[in-house]
C-alpha positions as CSV (number, residue, x, y, z in Angstrom):
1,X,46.0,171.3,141.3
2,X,43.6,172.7,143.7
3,X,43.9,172.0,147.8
4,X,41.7,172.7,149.8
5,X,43.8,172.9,153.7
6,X,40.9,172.4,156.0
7,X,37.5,170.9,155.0
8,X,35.9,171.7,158.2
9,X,36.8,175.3,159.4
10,X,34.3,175.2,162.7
11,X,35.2,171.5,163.6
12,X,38.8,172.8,163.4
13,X,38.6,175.4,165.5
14,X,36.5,173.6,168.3
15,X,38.5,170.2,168.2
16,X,35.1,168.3,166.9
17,X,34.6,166.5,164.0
18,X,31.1,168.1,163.6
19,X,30.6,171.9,162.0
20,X,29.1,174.3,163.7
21,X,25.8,172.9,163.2
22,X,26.9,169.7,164.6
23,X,27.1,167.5,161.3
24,X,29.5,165.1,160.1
25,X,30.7,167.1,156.9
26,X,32.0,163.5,155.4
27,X,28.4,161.8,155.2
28,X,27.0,164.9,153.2
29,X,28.2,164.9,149.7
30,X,24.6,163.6,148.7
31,X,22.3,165.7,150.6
32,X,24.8,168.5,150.6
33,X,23.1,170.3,153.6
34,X,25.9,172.1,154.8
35,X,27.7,175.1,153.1
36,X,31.1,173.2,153.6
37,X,30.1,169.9,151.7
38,X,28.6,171.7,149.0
39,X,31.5,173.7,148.5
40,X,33.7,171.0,147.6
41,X,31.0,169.2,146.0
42,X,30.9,172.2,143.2
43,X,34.8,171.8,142.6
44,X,33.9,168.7,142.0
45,X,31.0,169.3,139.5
46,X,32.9,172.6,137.8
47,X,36.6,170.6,137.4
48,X,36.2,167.0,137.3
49,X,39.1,166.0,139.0
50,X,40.8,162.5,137.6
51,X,42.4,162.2,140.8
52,X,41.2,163.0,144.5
53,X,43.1,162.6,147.8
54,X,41.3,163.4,150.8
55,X,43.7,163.7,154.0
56,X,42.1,162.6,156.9
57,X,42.9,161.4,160.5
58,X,43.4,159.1,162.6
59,X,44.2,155.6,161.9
60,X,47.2,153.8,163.1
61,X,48.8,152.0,160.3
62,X,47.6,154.3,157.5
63,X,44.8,153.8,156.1
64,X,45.1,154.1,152.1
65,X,41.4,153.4,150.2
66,X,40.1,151.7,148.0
67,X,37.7,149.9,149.9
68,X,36.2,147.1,149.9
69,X,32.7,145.6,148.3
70,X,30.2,146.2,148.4
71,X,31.0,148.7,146.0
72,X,28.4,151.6,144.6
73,X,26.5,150.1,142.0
74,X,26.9,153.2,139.9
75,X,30.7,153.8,139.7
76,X,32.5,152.7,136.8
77,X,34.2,150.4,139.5
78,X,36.5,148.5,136.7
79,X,37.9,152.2,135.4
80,X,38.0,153.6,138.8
81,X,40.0,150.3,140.9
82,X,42.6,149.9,138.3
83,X,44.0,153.6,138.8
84,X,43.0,153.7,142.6
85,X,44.6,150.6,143.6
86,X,47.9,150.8,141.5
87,X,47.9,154.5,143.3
88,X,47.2,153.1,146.7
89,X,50.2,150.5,146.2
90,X,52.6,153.5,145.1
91,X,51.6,155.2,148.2
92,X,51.7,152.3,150.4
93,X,55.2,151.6,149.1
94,X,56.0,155.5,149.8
95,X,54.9,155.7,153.0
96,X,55.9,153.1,154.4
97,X,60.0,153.8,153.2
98,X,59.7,156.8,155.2
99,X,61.0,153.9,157.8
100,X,58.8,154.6,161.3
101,X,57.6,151.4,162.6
102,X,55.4,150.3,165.6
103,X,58.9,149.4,168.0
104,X,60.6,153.1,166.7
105,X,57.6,155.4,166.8
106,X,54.5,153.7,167.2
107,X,53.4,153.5,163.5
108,X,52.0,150.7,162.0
109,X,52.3,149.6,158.4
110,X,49.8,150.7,156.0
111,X,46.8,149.2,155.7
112,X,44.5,148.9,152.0
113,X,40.9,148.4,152.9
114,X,40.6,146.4,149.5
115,X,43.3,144.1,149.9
116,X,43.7,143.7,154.1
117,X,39.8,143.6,154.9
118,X,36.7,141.4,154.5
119,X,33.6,143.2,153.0
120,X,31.9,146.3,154.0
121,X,34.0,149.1,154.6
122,X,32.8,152.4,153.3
123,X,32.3,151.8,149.5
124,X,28.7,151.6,148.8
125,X,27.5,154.9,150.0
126,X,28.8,158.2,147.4
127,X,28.0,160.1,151.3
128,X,32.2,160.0,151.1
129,X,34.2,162.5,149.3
130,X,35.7,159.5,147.3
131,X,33.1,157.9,146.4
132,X,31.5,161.1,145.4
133,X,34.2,162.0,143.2
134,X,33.7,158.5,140.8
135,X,30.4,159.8,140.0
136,X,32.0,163.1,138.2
137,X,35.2,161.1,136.5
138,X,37.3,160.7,139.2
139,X,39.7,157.5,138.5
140,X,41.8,157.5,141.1
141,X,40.4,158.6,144.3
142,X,41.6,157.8,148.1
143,X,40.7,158.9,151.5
144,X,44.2,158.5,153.3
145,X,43.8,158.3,156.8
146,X,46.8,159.7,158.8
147,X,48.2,157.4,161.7
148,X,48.9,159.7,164.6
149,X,46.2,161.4,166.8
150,X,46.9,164.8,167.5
151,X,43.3,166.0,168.3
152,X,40.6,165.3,171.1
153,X,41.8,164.1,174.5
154,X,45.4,163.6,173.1
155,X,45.5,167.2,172.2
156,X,44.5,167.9,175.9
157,X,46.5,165.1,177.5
158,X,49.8,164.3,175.8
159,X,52.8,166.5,176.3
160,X,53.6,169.3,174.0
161,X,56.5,167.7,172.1
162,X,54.7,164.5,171.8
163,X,52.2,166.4,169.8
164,X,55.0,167.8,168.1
165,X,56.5,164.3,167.1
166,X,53.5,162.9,166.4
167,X,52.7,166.0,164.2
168,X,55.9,165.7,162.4
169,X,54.9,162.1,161.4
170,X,51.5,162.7,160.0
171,X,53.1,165.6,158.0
172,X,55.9,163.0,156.6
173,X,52.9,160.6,155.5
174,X,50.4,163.5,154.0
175,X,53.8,164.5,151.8
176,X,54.4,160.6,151.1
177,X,50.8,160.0,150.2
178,X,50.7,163.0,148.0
179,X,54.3,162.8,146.2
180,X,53.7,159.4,145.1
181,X,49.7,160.6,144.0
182,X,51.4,163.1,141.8
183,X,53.9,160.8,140.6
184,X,51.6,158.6,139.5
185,X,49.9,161.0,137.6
186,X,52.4,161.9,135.5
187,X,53.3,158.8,134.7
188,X,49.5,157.6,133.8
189,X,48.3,161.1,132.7
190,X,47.1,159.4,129.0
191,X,45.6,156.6,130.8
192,X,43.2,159.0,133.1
193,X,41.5,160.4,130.3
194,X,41.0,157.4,127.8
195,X,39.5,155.9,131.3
């Protein structure tokens, strides 16, 4: 297992989602201009992960890829969908039993780009650290957009303890998303490396 807490140390520190040299670290994994992208780009290369979650925010309900078509005619999309969707179902299923809803706390269910939206969300271009990862053997990979915004104006604008709860949630569904990742895993550990 490797983790890898913040992808973007600058934009962490300043509140932005640019680095320091004002890029968007998630569009680079081709290019690889910045120090940060290529960084995970080489774990990527060197270990050849079967399985990828990148932890992201903010989209209220959960956002769990895959996504949709048009999809990167260079994956092996039929390897990769099988494992990614039946992982993005598990952790669908596990975040939403974690019971907050839109009347209790404000969060929506979860939402699967493949299954709930019409065509062009984020799959063609390997510029995303999923997509990226199906090009070194990756089989089940997933950005999982967090539901509660804790950053930007909210960070400057919402009470202390809001930030708190809200906090407390996104940490429930990051655990969710990656218990049931790991679960599935172990259960389809044979599978990953015949695909």
């Amino acid at each position: 297992l490797y983790f890898n807490i913040t992808a973007n140390p600058d934009g962490r520190i300043a509140g932005t989602r640019a680095n320091a040299n004002g890029f968007d670290l998630n569009r680079d994994f081709i290019t690889a201009s910045q120090p940060e992208a290529r960084a995970i780009r080489q774990i990527a290369i060197d270990k050849q992960p079967a399985v990828m979650l990148d932890l992201h925010g903010y989209v209220n309900g959960t956002l769990i890829e895959p996504t949709t078509p048009p999809h990167g005619e260079n994956y092996e999309y039929d390897l990769f969908l099988k494992n990614t969707y039946a992982n993005a179902l598990g952790m669908e299923a596990a975040v939403n039993g974690l019971g907050h809803t839109p009347a209790k706390d404000g969060v929506e269910p979860v939402q699967i780009p493949f299954r709930d939206q019409r065509e062009g969300w984020d799959d063609w271009p390997p510029i995303f650290t999923p997509q990226y990862q199906a090009f070194h053997g990756a089989v089940a990979a997933h950005t999982v957009e967090i539901p509660l915004a804790v950053n930007d104006s909210e960070y400057d604008t919402l009470p202390v303890a809001e930030l708190r709860r809200r906090s407390a949630i996104n940490v429930d569904v990051a655990g969710a998303a990656m218990r049931a990742t790991l679960a599935y895993a172990r259960t389809h550990r044979a599978s990953f490396i015949a695909d």
